[in-house]
Backbone as a chain_set.jsonl record, in Angstrom:
{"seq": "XXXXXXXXXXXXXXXXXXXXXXXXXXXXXXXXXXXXXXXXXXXXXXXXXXXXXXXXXXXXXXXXXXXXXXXXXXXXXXXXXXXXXXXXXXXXXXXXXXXXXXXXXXXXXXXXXXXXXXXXXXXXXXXXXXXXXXXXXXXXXXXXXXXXXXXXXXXXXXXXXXXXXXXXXXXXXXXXXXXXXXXXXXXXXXXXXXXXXXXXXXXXXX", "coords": {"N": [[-27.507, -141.713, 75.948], [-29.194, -142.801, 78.63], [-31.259, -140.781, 81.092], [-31.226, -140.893, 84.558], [-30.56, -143.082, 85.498], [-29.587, -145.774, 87.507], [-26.472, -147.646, 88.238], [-27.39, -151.337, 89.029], [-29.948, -150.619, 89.709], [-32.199, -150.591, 87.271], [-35.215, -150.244, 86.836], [-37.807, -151.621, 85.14], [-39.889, -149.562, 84.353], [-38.044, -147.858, 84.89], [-36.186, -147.756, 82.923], [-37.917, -147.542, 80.948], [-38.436, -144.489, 81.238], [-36.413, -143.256, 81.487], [-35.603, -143.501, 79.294], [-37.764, -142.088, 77.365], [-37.391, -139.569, 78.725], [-34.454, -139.133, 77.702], [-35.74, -139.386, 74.717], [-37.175, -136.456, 74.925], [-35.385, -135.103, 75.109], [-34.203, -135.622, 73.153], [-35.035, -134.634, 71.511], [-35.921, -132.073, 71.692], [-33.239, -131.037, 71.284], [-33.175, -131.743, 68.346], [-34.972, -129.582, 67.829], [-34.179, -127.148, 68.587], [-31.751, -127.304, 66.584], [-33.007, -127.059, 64.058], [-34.207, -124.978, 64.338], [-32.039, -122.942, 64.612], [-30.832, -123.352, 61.986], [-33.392, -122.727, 60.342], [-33.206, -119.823, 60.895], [-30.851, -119.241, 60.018], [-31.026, -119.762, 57.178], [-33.531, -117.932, 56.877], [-31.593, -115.275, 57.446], [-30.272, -115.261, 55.07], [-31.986, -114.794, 53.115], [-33.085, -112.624, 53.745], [-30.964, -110.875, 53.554], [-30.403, -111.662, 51.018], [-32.305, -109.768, 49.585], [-31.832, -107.29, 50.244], [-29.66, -106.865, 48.451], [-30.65, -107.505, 46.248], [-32.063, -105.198, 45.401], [-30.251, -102.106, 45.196], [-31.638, -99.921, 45.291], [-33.878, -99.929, 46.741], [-36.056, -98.234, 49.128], [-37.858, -98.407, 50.803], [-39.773, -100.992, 52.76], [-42.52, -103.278, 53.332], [-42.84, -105.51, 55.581], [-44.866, -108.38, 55.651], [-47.376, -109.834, 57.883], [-47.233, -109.015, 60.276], [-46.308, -108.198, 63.267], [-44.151, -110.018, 63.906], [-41.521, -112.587, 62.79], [-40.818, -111.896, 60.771], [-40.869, -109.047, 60.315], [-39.107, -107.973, 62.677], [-37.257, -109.236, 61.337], [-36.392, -107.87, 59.204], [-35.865, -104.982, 60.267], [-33.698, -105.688, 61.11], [-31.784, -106.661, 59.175], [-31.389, -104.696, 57.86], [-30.894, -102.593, 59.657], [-27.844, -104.065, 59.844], [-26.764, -103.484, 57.612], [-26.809, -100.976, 57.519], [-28.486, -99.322, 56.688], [-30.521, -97.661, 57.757], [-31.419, -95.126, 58.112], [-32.0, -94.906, 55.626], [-33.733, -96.792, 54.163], [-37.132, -97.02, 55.187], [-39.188, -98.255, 56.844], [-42.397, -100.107, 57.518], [-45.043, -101.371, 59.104], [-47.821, -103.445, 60.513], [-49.223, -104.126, 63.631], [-48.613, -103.099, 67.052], [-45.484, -103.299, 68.067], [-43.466, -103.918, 71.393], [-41.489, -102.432, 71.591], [-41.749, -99.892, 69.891], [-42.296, -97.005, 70.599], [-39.876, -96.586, 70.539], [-38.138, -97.225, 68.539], [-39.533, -95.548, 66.558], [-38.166, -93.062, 67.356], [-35.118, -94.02, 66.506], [-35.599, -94.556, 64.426], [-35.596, -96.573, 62.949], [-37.873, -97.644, 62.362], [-40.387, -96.803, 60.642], [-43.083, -96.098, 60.577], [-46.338, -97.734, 62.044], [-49.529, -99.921, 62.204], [-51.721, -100.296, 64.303], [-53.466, -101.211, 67.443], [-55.657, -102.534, 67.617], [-56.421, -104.215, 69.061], [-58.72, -103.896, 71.204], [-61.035, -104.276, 69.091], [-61.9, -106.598, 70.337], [-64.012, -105.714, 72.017], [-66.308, -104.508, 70.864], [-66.85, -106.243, 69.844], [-67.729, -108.142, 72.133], [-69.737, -106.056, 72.737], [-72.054, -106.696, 71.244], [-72.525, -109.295, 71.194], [-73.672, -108.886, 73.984], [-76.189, -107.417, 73.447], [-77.558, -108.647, 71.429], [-78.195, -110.803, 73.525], [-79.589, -109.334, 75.41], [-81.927, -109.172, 73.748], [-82.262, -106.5, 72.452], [-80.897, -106.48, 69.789], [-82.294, -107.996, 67.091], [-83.524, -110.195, 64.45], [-80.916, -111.635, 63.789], [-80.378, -113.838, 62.834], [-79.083, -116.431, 60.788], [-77.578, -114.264, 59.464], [-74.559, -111.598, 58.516], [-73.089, -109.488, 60.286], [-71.416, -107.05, 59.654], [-68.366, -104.977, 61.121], [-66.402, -102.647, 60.552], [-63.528, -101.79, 61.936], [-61.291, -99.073, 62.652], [-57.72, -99.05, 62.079], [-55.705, -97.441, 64.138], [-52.664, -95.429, 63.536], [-49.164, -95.035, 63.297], [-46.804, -92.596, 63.415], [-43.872, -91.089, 64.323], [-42.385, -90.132, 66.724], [-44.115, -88.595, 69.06], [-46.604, -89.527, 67.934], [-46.988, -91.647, 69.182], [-46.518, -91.612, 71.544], [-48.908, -90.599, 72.662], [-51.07, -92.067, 71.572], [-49.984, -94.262, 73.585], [-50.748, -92.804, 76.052], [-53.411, -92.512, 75.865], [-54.197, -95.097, 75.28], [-53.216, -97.227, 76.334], [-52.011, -96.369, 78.902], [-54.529, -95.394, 79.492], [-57.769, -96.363, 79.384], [-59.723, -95.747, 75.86], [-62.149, -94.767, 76.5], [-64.832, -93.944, 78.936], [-66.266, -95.265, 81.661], [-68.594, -93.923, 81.639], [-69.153, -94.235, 79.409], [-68.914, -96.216, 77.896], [-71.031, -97.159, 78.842], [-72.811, -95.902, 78.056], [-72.666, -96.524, 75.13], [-73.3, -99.192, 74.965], [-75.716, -99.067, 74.747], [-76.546, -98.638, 72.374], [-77.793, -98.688, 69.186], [-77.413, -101.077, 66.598], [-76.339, -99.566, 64.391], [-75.838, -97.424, 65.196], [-73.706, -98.089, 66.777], [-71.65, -99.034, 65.04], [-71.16, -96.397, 63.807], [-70.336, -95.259, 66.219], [-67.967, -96.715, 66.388], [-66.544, -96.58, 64.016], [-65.426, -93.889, 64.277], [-63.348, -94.162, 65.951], [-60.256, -92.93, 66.923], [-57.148, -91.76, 67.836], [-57.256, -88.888, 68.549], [-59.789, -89.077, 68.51], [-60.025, -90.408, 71.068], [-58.578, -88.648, 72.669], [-60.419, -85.916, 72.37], [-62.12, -87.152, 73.84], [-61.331, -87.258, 77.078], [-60.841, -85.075, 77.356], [-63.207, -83.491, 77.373], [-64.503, -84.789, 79.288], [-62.674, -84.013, 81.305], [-64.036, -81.199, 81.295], [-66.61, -81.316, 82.024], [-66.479, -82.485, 84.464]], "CA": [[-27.481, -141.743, 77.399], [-30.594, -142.466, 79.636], [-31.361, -139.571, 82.35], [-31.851, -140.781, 85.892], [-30.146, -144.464, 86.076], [-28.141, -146.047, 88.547], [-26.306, -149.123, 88.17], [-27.841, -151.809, 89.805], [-31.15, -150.249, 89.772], [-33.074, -150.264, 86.813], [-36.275, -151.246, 86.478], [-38.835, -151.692, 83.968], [-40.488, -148.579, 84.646], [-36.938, -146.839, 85.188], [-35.97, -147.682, 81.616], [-39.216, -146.35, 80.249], [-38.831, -143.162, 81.972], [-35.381, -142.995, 81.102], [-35.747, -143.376, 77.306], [-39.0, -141.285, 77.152], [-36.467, -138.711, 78.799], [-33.688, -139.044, 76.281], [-36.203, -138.624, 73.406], [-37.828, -135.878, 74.87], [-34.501, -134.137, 75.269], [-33.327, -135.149, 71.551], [-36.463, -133.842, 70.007], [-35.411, -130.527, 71.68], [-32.086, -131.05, 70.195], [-33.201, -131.399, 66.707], [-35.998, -128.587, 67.56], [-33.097, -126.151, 68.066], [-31.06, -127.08, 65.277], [-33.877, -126.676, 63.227], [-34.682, -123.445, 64.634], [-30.884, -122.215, 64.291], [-31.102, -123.058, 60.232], [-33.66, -121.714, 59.852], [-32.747, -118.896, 61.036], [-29.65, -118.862, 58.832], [-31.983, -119.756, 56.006], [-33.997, -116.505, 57.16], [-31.044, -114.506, 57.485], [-29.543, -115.608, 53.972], [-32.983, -114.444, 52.439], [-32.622, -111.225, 54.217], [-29.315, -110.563, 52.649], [-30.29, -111.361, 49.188], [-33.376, -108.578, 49.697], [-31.267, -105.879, 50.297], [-28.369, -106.801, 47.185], [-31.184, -107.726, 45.418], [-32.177, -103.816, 44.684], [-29.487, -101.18, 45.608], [-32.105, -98.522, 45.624], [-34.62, -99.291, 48.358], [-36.286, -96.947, 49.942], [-39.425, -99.021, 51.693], [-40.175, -101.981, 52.974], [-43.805, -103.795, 54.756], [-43.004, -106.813, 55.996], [-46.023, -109.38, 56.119], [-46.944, -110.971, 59.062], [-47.24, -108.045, 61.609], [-44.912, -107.699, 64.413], [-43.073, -110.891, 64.188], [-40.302, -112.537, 62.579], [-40.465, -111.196, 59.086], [-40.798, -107.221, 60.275], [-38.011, -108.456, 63.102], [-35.716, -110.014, 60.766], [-36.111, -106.765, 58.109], [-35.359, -104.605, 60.983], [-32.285, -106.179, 61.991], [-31.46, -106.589, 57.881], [-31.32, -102.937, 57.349], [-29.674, -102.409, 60.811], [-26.541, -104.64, 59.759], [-26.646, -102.965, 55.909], [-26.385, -99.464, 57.753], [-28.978, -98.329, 55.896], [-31.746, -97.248, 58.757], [-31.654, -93.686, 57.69], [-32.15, -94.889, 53.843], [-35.386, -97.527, 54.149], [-38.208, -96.698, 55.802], [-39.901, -99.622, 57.429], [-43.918, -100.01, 58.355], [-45.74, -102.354, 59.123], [-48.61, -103.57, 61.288], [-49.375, -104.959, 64.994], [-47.517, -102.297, 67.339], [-44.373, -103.911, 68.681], [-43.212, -103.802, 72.422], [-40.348, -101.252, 72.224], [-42.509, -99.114, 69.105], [-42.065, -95.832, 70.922], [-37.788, -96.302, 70.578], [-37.837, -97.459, 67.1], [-39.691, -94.325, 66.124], [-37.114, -92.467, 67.897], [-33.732, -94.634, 66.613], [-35.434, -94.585, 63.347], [-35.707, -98.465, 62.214], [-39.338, -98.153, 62.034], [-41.086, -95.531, 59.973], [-44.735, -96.084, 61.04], [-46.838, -99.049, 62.152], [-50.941, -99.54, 62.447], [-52.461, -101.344, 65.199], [-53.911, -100.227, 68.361], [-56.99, -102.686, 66.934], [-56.917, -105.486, 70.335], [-59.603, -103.505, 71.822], [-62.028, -104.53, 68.801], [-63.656, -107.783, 71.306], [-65.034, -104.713, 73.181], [-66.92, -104.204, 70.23], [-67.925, -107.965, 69.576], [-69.184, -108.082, 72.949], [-71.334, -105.042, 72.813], [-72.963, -106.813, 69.822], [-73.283, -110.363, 71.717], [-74.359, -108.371, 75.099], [-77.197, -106.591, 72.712], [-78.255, -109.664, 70.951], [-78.975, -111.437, 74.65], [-80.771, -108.761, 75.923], [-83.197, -108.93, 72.843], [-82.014, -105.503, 72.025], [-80.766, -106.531, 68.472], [-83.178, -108.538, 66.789], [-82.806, -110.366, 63.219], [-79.531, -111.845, 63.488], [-80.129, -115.221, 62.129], [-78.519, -116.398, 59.15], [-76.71, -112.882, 58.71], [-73.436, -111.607, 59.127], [-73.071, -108.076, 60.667], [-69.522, -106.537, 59.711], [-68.407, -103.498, 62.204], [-65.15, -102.023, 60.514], [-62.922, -101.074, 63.078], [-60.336, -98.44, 61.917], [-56.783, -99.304, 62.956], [-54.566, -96.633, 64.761], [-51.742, -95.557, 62.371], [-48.561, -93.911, 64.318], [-45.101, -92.406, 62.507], [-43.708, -90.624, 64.987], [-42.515, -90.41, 68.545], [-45.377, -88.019, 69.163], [-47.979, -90.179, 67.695], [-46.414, -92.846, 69.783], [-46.601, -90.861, 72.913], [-50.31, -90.043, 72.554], [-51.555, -93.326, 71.72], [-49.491, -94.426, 74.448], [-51.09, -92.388, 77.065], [-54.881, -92.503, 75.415], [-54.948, -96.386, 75.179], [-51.904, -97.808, 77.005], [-52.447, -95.744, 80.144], [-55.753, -95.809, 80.41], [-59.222, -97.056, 77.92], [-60.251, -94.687, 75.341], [-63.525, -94.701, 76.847], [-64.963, -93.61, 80.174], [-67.027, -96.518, 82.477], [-70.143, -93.308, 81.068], [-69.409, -94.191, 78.091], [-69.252, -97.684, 77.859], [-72.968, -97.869, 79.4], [-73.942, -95.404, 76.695], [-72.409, -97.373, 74.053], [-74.183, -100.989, 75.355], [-77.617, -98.864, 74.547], [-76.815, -98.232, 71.008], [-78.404, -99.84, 67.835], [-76.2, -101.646, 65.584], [-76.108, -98.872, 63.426], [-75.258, -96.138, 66.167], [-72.453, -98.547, 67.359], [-70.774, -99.001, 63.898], [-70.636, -95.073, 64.276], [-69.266, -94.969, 66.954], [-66.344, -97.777, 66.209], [-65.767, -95.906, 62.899], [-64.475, -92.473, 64.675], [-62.677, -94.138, 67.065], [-58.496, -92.46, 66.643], [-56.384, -91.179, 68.76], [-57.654, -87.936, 68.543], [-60.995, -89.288, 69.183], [-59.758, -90.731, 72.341], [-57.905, -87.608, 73.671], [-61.289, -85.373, 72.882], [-62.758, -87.828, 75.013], [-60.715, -86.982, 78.061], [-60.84, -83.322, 77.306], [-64.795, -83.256, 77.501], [-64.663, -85.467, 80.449], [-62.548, -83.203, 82.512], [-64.189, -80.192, 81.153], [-67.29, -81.818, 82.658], [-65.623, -82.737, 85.972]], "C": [[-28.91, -141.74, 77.94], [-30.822, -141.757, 80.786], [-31.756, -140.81, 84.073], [-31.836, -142.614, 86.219], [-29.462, -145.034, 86.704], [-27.762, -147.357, 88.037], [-26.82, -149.944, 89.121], [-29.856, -151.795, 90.139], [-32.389, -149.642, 88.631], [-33.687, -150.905, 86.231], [-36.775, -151.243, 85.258], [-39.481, -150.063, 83.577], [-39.73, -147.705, 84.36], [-36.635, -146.492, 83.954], [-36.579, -147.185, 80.945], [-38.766, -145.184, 80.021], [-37.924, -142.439, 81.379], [-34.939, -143.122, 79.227], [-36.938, -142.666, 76.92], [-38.268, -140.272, 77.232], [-35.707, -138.133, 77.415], [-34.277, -138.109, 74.601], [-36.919, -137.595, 73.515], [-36.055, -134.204, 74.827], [-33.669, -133.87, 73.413], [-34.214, -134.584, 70.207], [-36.519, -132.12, 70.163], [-34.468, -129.899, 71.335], [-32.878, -130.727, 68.469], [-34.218, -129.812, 66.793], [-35.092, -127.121, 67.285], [-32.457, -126.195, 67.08], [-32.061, -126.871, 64.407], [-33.94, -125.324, 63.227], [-33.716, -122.769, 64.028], [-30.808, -122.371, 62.394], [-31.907, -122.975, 59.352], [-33.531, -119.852, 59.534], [-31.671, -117.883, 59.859], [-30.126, -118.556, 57.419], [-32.599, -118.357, 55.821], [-32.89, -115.834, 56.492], [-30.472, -114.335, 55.734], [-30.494, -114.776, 52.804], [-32.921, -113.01, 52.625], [-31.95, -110.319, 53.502], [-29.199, -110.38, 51.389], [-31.315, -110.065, 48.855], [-32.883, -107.802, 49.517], [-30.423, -105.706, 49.536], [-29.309, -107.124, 46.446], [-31.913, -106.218, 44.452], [-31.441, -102.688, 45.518], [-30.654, -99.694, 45.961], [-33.218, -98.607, 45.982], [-34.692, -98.733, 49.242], [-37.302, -97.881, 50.728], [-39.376, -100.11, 51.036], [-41.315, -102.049, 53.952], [-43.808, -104.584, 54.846], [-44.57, -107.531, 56.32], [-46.356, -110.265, 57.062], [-47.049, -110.083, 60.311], [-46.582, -107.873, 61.758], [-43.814, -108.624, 64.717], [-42.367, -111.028, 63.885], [-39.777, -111.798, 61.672], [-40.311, -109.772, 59.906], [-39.064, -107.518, 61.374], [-36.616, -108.423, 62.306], [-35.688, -108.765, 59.384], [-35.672, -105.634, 58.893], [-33.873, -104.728, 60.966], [-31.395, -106.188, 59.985], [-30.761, -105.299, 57.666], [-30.51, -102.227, 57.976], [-28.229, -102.696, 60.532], [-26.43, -103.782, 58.475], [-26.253, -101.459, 56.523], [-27.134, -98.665, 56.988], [-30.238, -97.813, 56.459], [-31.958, -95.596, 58.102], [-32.224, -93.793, 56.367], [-33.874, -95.49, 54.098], [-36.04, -97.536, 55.118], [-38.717, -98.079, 55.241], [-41.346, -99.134, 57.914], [-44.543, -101.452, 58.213], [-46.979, -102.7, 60.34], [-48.419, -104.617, 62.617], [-48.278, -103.707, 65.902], [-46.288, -103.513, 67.597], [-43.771, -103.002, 70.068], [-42.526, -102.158, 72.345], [-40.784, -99.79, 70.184], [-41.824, -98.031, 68.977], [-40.386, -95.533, 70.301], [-37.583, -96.398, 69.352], [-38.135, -96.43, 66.16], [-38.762, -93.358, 66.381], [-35.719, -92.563, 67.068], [-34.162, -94.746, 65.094], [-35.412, -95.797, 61.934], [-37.299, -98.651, 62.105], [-39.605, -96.204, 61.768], [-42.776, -95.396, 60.289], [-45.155, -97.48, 60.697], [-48.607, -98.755, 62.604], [-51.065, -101.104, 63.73], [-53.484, -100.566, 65.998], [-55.537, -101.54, 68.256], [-57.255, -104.131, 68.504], [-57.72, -105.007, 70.859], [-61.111, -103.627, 70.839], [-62.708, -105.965, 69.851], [-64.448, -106.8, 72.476], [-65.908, -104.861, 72.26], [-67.726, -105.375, 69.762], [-68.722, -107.926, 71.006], [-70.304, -107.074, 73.583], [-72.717, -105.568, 71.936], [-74.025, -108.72, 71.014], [-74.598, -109.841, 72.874], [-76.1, -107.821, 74.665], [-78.062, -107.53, 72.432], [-79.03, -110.592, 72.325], [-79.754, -110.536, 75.234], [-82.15, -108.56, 75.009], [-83.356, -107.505, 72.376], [-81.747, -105.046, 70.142], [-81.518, -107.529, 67.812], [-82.72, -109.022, 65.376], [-81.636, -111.128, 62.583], [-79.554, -113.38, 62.624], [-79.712, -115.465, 61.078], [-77.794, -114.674, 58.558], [-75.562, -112.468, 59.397], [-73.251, -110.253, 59.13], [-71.321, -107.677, 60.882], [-69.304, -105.228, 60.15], [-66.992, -103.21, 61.392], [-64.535, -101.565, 61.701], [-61.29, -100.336, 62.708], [-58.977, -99.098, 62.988], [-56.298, -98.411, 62.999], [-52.874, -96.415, 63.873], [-50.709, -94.416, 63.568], [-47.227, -93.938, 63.488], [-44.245, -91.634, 62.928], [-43.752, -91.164, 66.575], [-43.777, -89.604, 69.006], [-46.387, -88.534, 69.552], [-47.968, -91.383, 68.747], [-46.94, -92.55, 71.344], [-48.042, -91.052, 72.867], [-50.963, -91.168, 72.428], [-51.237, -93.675, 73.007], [-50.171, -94.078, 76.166], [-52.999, -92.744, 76.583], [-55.296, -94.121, 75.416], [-54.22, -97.042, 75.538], [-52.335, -97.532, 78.876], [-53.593, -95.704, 80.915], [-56.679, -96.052, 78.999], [-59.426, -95.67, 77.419], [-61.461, -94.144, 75.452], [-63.767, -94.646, 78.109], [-65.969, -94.862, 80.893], [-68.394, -95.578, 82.038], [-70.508, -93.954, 80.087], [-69.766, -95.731, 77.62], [-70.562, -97.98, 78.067], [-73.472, -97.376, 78.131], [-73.885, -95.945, 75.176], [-73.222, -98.994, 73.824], [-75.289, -100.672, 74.979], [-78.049, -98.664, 73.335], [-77.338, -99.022, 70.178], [-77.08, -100.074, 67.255], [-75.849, -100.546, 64.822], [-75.416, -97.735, 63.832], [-73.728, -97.032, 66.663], [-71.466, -98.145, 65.974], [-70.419, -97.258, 63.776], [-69.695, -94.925, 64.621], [-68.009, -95.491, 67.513], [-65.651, -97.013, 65.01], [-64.766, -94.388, 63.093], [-63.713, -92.697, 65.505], [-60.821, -93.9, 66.445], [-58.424, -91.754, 68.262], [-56.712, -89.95, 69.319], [-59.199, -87.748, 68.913], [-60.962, -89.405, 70.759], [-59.275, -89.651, 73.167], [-59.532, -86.461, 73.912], [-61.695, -85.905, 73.625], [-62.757, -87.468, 76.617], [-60.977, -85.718, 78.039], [-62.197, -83.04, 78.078], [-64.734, -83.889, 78.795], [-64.151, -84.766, 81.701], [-62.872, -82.068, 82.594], [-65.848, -80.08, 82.023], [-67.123, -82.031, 84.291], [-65.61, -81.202, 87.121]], "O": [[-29.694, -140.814, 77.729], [-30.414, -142.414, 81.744], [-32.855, -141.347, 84.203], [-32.659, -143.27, 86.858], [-28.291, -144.771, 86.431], [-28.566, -148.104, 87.48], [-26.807, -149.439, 90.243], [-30.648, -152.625, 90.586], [-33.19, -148.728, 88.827], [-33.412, -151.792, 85.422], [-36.103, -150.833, 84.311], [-39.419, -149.611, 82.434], [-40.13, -146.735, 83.716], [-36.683, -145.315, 83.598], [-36.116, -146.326, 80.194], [-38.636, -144.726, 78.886], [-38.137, -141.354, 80.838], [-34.081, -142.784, 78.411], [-37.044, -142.747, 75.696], [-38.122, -139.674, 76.166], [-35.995, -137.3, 76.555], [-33.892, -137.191, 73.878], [-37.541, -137.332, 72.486], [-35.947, -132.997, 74.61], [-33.097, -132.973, 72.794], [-34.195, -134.319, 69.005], [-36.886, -131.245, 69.379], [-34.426, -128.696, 71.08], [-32.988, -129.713, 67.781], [-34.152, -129.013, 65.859], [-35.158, -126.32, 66.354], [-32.419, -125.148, 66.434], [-31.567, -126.019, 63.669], [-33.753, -124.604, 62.247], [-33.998, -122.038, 63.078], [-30.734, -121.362, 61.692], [-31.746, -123.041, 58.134], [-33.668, -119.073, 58.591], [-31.639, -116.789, 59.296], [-29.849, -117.599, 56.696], [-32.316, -117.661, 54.846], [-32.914, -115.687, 55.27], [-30.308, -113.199, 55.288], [-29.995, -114.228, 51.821], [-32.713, -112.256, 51.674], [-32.299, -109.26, 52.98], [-28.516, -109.613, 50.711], [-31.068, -109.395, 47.852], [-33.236, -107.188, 48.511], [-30.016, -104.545, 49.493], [-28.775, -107.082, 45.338], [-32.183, -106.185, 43.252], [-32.016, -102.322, 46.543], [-30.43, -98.739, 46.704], [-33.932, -97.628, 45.767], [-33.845, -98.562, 50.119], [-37.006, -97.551, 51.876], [-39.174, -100.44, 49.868], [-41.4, -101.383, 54.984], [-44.763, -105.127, 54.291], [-45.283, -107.11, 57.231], [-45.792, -111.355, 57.167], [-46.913, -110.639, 61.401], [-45.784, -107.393, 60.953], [-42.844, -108.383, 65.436], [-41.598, -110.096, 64.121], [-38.699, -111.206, 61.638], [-39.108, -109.553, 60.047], [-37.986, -107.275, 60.831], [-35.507, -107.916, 62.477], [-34.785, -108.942, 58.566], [-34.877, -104.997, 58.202], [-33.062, -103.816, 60.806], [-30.343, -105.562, 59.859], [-29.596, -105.126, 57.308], [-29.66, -101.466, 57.514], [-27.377, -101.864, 60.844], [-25.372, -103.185, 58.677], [-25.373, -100.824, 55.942], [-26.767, -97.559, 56.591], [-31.096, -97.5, 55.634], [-33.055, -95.289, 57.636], [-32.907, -92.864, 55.937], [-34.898, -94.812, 54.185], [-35.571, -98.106, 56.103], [-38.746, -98.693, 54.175], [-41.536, -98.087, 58.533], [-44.451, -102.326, 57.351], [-46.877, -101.881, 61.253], [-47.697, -105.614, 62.646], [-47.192, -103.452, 65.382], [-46.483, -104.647, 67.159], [-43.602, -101.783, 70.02], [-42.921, -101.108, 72.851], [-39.934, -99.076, 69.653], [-41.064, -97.729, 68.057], [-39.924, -94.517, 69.783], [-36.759, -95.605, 68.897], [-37.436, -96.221, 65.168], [-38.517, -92.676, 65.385], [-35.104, -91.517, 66.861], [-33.231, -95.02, 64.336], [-35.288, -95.823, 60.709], [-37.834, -99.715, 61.793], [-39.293, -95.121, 62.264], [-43.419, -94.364, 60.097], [-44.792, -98.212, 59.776], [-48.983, -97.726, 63.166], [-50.666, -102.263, 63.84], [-54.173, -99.632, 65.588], [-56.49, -101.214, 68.965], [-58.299, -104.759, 68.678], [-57.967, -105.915, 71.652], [-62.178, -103.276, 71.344], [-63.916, -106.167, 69.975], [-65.181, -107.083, 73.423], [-66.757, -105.605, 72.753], [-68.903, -105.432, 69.408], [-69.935, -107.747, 71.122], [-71.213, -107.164, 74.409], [-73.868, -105.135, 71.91], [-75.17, -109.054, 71.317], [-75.8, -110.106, 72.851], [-77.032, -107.852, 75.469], [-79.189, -107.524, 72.927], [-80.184, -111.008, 72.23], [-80.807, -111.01, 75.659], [-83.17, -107.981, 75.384], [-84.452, -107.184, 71.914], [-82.081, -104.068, 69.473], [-81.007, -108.494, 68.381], [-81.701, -108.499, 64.924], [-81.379, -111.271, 61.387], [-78.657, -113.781, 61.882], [-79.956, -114.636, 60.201], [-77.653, -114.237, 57.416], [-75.367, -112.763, 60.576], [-73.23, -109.697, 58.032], [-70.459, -107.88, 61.737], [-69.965, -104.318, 59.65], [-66.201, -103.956, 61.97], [-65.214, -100.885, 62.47], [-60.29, -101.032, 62.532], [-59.073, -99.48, 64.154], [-56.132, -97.977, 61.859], [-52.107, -97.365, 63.718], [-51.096, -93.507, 64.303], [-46.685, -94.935, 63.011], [-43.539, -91.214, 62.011], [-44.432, -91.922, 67.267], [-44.614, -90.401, 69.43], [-47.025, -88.443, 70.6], [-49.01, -91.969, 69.04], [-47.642, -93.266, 72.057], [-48.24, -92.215, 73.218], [-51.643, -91.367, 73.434], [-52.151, -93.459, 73.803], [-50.112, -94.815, 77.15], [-53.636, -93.369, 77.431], [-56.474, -94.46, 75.526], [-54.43, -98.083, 74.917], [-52.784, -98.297, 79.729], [-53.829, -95.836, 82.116], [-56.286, -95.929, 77.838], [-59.369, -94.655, 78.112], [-61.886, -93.238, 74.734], [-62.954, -95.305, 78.757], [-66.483, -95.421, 79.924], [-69.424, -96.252, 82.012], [-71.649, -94.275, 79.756], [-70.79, -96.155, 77.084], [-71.157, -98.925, 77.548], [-74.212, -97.952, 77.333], [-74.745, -95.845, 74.301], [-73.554, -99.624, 72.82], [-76.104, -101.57, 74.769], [-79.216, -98.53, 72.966], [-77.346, -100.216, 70.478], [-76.014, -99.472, 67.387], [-74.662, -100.648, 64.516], [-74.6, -97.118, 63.147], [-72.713, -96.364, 66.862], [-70.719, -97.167, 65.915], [-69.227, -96.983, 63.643], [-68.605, -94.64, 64.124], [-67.288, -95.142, 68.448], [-64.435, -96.827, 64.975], [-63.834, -93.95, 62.419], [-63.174, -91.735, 66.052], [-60.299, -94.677, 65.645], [-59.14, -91.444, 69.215], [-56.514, -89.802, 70.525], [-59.746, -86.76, 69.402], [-61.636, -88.737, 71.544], [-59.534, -89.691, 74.37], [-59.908, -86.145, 75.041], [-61.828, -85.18, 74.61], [-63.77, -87.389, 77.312], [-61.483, -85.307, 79.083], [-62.266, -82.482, 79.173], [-65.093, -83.036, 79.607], [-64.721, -84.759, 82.792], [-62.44, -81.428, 83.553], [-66.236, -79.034, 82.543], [-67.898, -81.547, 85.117], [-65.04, -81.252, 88.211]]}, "num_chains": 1, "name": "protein.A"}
């Protein structure tokens, strides 16, 4: 079928438009059926995971927060065995806090999207002629990731780097003045617990 033809009225142009249409609609056809078996494909893989050893206890899906941790989630969910295998894995995921709660997730690390603060303290440094040297070398900053297994831990992150920056607009200036060597410092202590003293001192200051 061609979208958007009348009898009587179609041109050169119309026909184009109207078969450009078509194949733009049957390439979203096949895109879904694709999608849907894979899916199945997924799910089928899933299935053999969990009959494939009766006595899993843990799983870490690869891949972060997407389909794979997703689709082992939902695996374990249908098997009824959420209380049995403990799940972790990395990148938080949206609804985190509930899963710690409901028990389909055993602990996950992230928290780490706030390392391009830390790249551009390094660029900001290097243009002011502050860091010197850089040519031909490659300066690696570790940046610890945030580990949470618990509603608790969930909470607390939550409020320390969700709610508001783990760092004060002081701190940030005093961080832009550091040497490379004082920064990597002070990226290496950065936790949760770093972030809450933070606040503490700040309103103890106040």
């Amino acid at each position: 079928m061609l979208h958007g033809l009348e009898d009587g009225k179609v041109t050169k142009q119309a026909l184009k438009n109207g078969i450009k249409k078509t194949r733009t609609i049957r390439q979203l056809f096949l895109n879904h059926s694709m999608q849907v078996q894979l899916q199945k494909v997924d799910q089928k893989q899933r299935e053999a995971l969990m009959a494939a050893d009766p006595d899993l206890d843990a799983l870490i899906p690869a891949g972060g927060g997407g389909d794979p941790l997703q689709g082992a989630i939902a695996a374990v969910e249908r098997a009824g065995k959420t209380s049995d295998i403990d799940i972790v894995s990395t990148d938080f995921l949206p609804d985190l806090g509930e899963r710690l709660e409901n028990g389909s997730m055993a602990g996950e690390s992230g928290g780490h999207y706030c390392d391009p603060l830390i790249s551009f303290m390094m660029v900001y440094n290097a243009i002011k002629g502050n860091y010197k040297d850089f040519g031909g070398k490659f300066e690696d900053v570790p940046f610890p990731y945030l580990y949470v297994s618990s509603p608790d831990d969930y909470k607390a992150y939550e409020k320390y780097f969700v709610d508001q920056l783990p760092y004060t607009d002081e701190e940030l200036v005093d961080m832009s003045k550091l040497s490379m060597e004082d920064l990597k410092a002070t990226v290496a202590k950065l936790s949760i617990e770093d972030a809450k003293h933070h606040v503490q001192v700040t309103r103890i200051d106040k």
